[in-house]
Structure formats: C-alpha cells, structure tokens
mmCIF file of the N, C-alpha and C atoms, coordinates in Angstrom:
data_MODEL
# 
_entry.id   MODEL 
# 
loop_
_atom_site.group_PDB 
_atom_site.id 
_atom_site.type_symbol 
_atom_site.label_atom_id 
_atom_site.label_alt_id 
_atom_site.label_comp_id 
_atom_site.label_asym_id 
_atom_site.label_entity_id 
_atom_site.label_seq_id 
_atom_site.pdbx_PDB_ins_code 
_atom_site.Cartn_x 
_atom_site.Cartn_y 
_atom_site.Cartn_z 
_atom_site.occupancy 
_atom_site.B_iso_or_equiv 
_atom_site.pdbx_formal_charge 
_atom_site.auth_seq_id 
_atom_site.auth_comp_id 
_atom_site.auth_asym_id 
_atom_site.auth_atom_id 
_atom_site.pdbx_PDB_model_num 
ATOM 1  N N  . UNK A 1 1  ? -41.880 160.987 30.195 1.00 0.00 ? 1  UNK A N  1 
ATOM 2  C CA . UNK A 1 1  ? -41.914 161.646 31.498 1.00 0.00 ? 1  UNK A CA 1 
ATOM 3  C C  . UNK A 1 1  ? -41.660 160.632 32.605 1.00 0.00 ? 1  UNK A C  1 
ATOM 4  N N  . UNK A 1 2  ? -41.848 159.652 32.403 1.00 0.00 ? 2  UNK A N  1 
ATOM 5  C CA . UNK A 1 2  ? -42.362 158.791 33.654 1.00 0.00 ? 2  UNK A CA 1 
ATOM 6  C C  . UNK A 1 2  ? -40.676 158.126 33.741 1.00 0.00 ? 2  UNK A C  1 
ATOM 7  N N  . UNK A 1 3  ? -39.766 157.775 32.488 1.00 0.00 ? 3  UNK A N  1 
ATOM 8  C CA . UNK A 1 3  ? -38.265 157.325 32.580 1.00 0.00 ? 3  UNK A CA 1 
ATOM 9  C C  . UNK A 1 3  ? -37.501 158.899 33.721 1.00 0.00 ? 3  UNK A C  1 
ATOM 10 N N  . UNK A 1 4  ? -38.017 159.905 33.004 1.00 0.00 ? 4  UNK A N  1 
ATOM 11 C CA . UNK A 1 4  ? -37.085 160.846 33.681 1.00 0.00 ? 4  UNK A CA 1 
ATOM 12 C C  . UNK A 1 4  ? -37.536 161.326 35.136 1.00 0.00 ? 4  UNK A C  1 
ATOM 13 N N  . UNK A 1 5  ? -39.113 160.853 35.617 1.00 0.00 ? 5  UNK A N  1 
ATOM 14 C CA . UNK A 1 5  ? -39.470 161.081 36.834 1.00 0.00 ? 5  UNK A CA 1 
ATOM 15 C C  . UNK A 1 5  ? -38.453 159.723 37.585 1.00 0.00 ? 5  UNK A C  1 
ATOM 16 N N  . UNK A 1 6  ? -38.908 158.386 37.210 1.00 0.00 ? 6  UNK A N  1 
ATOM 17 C CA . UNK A 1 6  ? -37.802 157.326 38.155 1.00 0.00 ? 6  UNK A CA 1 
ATOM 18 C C  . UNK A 1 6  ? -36.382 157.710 37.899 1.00 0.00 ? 6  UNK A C  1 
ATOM 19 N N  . UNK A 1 7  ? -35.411 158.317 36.731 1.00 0.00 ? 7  UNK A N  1 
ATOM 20 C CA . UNK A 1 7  ? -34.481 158.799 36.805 1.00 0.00 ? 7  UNK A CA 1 
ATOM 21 C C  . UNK A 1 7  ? -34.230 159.444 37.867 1.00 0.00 ? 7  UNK A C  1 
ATOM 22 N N  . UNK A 1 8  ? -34.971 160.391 38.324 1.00 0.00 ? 8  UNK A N  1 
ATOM 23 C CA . UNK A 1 8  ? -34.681 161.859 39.132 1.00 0.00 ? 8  UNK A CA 1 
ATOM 24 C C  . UNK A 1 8  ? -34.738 161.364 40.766 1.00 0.00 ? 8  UNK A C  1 
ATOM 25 N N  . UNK A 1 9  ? -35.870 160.427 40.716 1.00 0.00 ? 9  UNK A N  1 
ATOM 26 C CA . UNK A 1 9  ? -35.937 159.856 42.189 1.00 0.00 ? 9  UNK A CA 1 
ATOM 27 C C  . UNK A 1 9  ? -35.328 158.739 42.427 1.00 0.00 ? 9  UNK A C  1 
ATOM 28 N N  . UNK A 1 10 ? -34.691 157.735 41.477 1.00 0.00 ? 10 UNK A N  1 
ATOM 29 C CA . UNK A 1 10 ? -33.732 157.173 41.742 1.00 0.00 ? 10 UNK A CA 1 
ATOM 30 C C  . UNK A 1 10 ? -32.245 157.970 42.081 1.00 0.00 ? 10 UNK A C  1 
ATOM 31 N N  . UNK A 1 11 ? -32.195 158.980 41.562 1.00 0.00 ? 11 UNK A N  1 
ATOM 32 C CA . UNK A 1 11 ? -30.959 160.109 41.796 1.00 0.00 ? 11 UNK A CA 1 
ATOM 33 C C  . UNK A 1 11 ? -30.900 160.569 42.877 1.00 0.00 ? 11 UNK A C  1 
ATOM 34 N N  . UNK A 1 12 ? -31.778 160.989 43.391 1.00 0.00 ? 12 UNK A N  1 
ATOM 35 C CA . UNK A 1 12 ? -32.283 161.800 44.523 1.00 0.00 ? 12 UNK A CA 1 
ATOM 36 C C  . UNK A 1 12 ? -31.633 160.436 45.743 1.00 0.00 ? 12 UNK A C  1 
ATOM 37 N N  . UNK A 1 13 ? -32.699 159.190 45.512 1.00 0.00 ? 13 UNK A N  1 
ATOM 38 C CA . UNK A 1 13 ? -32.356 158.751 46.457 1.00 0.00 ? 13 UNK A CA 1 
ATOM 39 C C  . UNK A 1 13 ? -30.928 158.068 46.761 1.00 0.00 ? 13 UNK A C  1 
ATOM 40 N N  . UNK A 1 14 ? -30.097 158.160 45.241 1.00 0.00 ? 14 UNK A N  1 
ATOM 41 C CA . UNK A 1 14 ? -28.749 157.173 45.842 1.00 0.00 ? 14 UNK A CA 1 
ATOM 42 C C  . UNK A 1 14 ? -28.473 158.542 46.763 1.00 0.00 ? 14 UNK A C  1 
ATOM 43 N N  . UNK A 1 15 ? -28.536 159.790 46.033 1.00 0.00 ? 15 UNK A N  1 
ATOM 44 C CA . UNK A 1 15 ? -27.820 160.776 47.015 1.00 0.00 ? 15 UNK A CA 1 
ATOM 45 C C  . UNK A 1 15 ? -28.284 161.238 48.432 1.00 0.00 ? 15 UNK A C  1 
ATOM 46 N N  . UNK A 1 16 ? -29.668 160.541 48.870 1.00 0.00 ? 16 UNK A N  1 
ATOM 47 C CA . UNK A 1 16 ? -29.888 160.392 50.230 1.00 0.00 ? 16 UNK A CA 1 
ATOM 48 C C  . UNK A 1 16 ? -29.003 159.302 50.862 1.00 0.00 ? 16 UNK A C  1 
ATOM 49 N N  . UNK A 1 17 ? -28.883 158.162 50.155 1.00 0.00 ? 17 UNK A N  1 
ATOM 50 C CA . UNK A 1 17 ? -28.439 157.300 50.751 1.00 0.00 ? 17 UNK A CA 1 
ATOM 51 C C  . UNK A 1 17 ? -27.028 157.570 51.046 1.00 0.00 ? 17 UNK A C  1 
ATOM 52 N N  . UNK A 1 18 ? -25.936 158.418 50.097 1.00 0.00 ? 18 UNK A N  1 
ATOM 53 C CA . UNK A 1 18 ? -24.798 158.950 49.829 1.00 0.00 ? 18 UNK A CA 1 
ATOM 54 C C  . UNK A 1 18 ? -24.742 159.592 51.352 1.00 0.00 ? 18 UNK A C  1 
ATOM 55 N N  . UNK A 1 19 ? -25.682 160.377 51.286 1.00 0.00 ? 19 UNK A N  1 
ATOM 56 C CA . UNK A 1 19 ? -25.598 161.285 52.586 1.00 0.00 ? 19 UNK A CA 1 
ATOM 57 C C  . UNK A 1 19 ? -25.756 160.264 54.235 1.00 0.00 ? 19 UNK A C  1 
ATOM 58 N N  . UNK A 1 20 ? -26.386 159.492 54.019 1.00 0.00 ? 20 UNK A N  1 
ATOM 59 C CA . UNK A 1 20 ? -26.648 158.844 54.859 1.00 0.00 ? 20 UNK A CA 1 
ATOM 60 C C  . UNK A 1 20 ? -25.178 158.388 55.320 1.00 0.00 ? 20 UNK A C  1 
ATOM 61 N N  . UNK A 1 21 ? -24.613 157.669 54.670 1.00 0.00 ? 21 UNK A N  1 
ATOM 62 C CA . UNK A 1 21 ? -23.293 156.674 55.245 1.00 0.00 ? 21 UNK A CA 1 
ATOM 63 C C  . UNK A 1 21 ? -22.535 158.004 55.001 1.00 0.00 ? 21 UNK A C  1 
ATOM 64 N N  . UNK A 1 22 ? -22.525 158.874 54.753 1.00 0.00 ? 22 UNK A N  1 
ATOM 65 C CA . UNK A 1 22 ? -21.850 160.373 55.257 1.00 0.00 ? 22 UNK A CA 1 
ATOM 66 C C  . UNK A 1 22 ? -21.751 160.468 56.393 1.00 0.00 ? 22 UNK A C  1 
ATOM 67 N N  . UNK A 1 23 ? -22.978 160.668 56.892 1.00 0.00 ? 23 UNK A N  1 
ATOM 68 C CA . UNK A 1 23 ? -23.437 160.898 58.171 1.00 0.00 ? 23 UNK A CA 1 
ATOM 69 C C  . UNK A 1 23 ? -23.201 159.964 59.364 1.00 0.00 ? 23 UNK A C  1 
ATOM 70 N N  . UNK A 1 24 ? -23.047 158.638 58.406 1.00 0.00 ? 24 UNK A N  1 
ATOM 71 C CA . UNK A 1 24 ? -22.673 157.547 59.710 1.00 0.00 ? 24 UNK A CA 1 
ATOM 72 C C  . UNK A 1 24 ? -21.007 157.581 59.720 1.00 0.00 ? 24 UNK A C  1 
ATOM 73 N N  . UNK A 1 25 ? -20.432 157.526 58.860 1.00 0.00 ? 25 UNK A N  1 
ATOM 74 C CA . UNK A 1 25 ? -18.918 157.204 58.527 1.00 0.00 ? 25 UNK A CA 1 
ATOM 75 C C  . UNK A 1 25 ? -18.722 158.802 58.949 1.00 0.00 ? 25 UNK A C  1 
ATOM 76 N N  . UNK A 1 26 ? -19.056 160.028 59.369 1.00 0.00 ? 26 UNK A N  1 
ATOM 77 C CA . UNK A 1 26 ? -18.323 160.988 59.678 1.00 0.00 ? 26 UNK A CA 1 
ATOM 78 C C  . UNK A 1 26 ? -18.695 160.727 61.327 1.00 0.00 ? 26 UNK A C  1 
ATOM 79 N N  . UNK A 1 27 ? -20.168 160.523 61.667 1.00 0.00 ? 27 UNK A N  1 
ATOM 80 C CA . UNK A 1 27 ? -20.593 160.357 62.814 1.00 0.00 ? 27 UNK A CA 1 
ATOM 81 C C  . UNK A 1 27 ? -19.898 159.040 63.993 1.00 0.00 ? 27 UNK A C  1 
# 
C-alpha cells in the first residue's frame, strides 16, 4: 500500500507541477 500511496502522490504531484509551468508558459 504504502509503494502505491507515494506512487499516486508522486503522480499527482508531477501533474501539479505539469500544470503549473502550464499556467506560467501559457500565462
């Protein structure tokens, strides 16, 4: 449980971060 919980929130967060320089590079 605990590989696929840091899996999921490591996922989560590249795709915040994804969104982030989205947001700057469209902004």
């Amino acid at each position: 449980w605990r590989w696929i919980l840091s899996r999921t929130f490591r996922t989560q967060r590249e795709a915040e971060n994804a969104a982030a320089q989205l947001m700057s590079f469209a902004g």
